[in-house]
DOZA-803339 format. One line per 2 residues: number of its first residue (from 1); their letters; for each residue x negated, z negated, y of N, C-alpha, C. Coordinates in Angstrom, 1 decimal. Atoms other than C-alpha are relative to their C-alpha. Layout:
<recs>
NUM	A	X,Z,Y,X,Z,Y,X,Z,Y ~ ...;
</recs>
This chain:
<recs>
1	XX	0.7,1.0,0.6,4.2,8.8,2.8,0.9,-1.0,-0.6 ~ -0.8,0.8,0.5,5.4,6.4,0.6,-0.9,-1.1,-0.8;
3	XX	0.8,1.1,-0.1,4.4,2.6,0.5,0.9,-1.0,-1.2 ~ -0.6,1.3,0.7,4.9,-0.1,-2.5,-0.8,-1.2,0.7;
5	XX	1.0,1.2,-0.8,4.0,-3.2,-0.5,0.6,-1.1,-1.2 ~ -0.3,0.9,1.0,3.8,-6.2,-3.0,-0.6,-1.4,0.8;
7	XX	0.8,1.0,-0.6,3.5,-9.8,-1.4,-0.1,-1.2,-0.9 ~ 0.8,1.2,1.2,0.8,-12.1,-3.6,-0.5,-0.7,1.0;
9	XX	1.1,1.0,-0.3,-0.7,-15.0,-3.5,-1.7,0.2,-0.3 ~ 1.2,-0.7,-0.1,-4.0,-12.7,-4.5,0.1,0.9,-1.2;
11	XX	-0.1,-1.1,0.7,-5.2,-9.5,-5.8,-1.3,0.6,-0.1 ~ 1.4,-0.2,0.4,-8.0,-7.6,-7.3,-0.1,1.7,-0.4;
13	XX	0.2,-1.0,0.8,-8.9,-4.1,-7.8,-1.6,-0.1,-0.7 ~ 1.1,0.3,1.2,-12.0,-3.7,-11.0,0.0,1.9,0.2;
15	XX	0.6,-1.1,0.4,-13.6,-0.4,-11.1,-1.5,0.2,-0.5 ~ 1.2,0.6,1.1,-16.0,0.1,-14.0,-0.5,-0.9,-0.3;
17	XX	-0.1,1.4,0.8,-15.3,-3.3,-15.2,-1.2,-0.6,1.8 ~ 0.6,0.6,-1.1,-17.2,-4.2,-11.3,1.2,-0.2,1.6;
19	XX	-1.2,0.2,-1.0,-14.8,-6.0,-8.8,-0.1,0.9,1.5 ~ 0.0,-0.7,-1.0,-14.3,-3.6,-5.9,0.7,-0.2,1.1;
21	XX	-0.4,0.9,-1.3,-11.9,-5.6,-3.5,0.8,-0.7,-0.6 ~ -0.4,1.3,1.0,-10.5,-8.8,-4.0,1.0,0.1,2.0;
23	XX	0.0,0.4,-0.7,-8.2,-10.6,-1.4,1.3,-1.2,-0.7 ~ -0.7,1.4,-0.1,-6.1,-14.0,-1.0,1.5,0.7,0.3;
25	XX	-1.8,-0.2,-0.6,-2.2,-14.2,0.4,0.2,1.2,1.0 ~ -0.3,-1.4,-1.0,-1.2,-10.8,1.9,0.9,1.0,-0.7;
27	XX	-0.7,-1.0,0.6,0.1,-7.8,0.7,-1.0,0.9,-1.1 ~ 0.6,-1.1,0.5,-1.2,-5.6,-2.2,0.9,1.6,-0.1;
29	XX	-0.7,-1.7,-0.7,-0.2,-1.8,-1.0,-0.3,1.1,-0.9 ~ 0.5,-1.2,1.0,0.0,1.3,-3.6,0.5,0.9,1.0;
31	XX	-0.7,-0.8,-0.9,0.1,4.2,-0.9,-0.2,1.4,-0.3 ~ 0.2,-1.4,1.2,1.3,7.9,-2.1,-0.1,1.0,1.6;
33	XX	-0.1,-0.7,-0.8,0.6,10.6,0.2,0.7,1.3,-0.7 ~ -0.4,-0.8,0.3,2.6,13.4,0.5,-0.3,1.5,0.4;
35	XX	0.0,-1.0,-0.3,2.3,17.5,1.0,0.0,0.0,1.2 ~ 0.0,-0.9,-2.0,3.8,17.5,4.6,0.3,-0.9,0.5;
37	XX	0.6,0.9,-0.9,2.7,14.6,5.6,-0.5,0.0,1.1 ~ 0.6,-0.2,-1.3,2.0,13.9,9.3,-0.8,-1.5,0.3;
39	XX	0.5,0.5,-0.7,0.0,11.6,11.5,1.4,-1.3,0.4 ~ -1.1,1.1,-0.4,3.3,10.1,12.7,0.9,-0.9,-0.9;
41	XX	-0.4,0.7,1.1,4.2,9.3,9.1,-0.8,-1.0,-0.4 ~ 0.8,1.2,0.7,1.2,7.0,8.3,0.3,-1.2,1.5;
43	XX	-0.4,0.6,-1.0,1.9,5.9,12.0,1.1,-1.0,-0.2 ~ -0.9,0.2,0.1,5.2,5.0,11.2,0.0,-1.5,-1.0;
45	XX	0.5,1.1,0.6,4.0,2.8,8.1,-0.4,-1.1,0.1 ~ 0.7,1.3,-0.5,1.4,1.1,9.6,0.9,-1.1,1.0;
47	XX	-1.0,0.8,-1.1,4.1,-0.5,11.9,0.3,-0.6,-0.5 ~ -0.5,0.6,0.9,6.3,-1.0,9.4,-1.1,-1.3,-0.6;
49	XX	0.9,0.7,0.9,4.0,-2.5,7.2,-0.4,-1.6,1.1 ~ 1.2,1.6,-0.8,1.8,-5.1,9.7,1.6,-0.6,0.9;
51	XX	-0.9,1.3,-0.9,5.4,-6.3,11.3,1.1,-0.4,-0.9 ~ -0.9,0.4,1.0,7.2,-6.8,8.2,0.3,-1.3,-0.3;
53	XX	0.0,2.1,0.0,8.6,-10.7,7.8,0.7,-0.1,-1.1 ~ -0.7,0.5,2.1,9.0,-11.1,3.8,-1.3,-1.3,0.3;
55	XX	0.7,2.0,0.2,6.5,-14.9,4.2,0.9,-0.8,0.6 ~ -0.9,1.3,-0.9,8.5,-17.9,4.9,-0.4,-0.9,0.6;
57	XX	-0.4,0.9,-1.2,9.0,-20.2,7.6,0.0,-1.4,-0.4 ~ -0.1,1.1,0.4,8.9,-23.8,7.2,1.4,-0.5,-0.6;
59	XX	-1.4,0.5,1.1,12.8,-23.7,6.4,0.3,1.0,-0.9 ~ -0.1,-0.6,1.3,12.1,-21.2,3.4,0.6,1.4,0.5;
61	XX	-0.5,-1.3,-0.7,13.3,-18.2,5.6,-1.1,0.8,-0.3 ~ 1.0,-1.8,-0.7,11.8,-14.4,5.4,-0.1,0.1,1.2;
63	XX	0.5,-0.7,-1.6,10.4,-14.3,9.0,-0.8,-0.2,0.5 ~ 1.0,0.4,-0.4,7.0,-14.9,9.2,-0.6,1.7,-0.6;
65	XX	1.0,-0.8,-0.2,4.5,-11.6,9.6,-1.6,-0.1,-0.7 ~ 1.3,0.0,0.6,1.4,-10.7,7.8,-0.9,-0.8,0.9;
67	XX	0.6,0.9,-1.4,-0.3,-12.2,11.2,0.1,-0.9,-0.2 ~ -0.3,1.5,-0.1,1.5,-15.2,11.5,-0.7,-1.3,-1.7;
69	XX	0.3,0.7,1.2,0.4,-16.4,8.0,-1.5,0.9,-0.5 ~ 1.2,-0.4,0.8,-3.4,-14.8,7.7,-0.1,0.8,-0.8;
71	XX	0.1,-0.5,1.0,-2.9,-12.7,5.6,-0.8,2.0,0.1 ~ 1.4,-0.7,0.2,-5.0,-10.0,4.1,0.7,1.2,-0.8;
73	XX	-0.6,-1.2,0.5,-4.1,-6.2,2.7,-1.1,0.6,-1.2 ~ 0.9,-0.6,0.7,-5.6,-4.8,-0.4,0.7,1.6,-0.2;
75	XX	-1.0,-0.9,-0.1,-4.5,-1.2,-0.4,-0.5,1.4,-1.4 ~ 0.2,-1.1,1.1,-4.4,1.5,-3.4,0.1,1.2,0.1;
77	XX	-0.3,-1.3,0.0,-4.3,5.3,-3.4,1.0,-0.2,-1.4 ~ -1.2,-0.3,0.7,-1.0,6.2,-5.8,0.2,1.0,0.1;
79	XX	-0.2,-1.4,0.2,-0.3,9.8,-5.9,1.3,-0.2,-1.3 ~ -1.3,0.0,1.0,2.0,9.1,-8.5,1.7,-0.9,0.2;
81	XX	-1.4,0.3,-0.6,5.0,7.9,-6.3,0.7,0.5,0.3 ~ -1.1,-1.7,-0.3,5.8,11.3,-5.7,-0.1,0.9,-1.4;
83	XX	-0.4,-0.2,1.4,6.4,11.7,-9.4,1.3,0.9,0.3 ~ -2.0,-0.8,0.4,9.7,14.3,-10.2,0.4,-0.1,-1.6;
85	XX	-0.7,0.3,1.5,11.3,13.3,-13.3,1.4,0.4,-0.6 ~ -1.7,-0.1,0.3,14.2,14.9,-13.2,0.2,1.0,-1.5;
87	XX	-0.3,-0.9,0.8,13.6,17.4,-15.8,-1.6,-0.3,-0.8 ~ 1.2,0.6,1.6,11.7,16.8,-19.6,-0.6,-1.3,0.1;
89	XX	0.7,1.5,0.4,9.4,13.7,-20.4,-1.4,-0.2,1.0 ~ 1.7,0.3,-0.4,6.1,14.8,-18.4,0.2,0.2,1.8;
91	XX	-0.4,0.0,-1.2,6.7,14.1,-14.6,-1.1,1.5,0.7 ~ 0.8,-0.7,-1.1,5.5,16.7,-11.9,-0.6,-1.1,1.2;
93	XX	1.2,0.8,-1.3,3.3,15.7,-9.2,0.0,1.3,1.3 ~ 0.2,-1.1,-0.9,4.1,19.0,-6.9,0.0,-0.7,1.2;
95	XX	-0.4,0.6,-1.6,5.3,17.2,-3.9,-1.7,-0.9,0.3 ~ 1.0,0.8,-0.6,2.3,14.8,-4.0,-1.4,0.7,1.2;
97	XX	0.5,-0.5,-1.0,-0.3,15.4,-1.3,-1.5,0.9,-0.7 ~ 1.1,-0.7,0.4,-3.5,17.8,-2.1,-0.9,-1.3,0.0;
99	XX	1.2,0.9,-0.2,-7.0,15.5,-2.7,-0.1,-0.2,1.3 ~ 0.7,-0.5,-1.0,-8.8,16.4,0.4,0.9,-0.9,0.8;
101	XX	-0.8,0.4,-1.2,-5.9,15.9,2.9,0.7,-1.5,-0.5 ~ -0.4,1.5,0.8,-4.4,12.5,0.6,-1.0,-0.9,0.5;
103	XX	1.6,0.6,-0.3,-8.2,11.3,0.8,0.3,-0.3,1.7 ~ 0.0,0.0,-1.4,-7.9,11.8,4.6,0.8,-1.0,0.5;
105	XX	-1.0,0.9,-0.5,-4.8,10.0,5.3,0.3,-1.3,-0.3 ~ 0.4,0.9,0.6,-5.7,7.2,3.1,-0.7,-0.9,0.7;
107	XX	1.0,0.7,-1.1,-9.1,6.2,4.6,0.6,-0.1,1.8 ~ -0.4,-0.2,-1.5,-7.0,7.2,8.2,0.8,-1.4,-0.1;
109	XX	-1.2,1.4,0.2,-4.1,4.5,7.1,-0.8,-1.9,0.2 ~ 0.5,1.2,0.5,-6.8,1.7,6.0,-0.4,-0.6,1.6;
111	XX	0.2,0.2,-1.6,-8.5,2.1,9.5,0.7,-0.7,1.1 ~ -1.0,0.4,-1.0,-5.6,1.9,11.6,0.5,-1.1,-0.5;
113	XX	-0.2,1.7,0.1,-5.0,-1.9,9.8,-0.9,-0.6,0.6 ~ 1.3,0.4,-0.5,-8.3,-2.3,10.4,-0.1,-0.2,1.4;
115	XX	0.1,-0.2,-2.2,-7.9,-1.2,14.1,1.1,-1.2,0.4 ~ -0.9,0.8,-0.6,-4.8,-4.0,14.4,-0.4,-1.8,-0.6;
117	XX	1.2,0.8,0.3,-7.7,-6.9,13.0,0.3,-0.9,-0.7 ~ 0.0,0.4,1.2,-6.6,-7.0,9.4,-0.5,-0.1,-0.5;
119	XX	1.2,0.0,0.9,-9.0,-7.9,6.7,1.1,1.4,-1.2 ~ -1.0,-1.1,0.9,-8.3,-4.7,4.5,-0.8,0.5,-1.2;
121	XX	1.2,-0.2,1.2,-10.3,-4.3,0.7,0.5,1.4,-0.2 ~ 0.0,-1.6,0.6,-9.8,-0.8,-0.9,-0.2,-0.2,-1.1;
123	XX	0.5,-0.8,1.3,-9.8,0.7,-4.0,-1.0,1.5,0.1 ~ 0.6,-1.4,-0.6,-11.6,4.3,-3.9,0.7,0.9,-0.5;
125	XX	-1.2,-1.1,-0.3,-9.4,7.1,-3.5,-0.8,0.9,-1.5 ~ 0.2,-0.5,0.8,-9.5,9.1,-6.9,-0.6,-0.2,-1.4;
127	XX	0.7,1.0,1.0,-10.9,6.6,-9.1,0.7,-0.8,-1.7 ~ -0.6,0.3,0.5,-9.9,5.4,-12.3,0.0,-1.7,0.0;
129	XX	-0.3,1.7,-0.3,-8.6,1.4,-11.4,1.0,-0.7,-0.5 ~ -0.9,1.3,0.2,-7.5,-1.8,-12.8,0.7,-0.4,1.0;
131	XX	-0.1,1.1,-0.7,-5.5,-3.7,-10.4,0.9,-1.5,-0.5 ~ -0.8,1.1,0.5,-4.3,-7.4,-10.6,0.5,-0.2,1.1;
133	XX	-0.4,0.7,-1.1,-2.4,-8.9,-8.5,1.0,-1.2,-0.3 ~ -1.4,1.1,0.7,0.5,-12.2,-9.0,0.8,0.0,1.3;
135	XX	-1.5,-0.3,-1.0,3.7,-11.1,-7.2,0.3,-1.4,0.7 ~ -0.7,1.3,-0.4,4.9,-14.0,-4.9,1.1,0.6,0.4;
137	XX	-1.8,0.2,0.2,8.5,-14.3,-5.1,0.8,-0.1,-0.9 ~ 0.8,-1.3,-0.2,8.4,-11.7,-6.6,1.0,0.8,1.1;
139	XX	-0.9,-0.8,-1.3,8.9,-9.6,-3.3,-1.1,1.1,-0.1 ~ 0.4,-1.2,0.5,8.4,-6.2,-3.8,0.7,1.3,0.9;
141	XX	-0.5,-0.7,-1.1,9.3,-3.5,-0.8,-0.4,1.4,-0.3 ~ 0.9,-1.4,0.1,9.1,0.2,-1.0,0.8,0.1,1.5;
143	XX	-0.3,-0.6,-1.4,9.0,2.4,2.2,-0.6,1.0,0.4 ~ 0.6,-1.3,-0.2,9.2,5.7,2.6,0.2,1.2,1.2;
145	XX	0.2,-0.4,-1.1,8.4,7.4,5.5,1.0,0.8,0.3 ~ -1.1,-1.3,-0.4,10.9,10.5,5.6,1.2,-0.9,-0.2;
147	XX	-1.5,0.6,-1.1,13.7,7.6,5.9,0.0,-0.9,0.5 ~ -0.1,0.5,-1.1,13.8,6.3,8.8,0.8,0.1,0.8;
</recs>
């Protein structure tokens, strides 16, 4: 799995021009599933992700936690982070994860924030979506599960 975590001061996904989740200071998340993707790889994320310290501290320091500062996760389905571009103009998408099993690990990922008593909006997995968001920093993290 592979995560673009982006930390705003707020964010919005719009599907068919009707706002579909909004949230305040947190993270907005584009998350790609892959082919041979496990359980221990969304596992692995979710860790990552909810103990990450990119918010600052009263002396301007990165080390304050999504927790410690309220904050709130809006999270995207992406399939296209497992892009291959190595060869011609029109990327592949082989590696990316099937629907079905993507869908799965998606709704599984949002949960398991859910289960650690994040506020967590969605987009809908396969959807065609706007998102906004306004970068704070701009801090901008990828993280992908097969390096660790």
């Amino acid at each position: 799995m592979k995560a673009v975590i982006q930390r705003v001061t707020r964010g919005k996904v719009t599907i068919n021009n009707q706002v579909h989740g909004e949230i305040g200071k947190g993270f907005v998340i584009l998350l790609g599933v892959a082919r041979d993707d496990t359980a221990e790889d969304m596992d692995y994320l979710v860790k990552k992700i909810s103990g990450l310290r990119v918010f600052e501290d009263e002396n301007q320091k990165m080390n304050l936690a999504l927790k410690d500062v309220d904050g709130e996760l809006l999270v995207i389905s992406q399939f296209t982070l497992f892009a291959n571009t190595k060869k011609g103009n029109r990327p592949s998408f082989i590696k990316a994860g099937l629907p079905e099993t993507s869908k799965e690990f998606y709704l599984n990922f949002i949960q398991a924030l859910r289960n650690l008593d994040f506020f967590v909006a969605e987009g809908e997995f396969g959807a065609d979506m706007a998102v906004e968001l306004v970068n704070d920093g701009p801090v901008t993290i990828i993280i992908d599960s097969k390096n660790r």
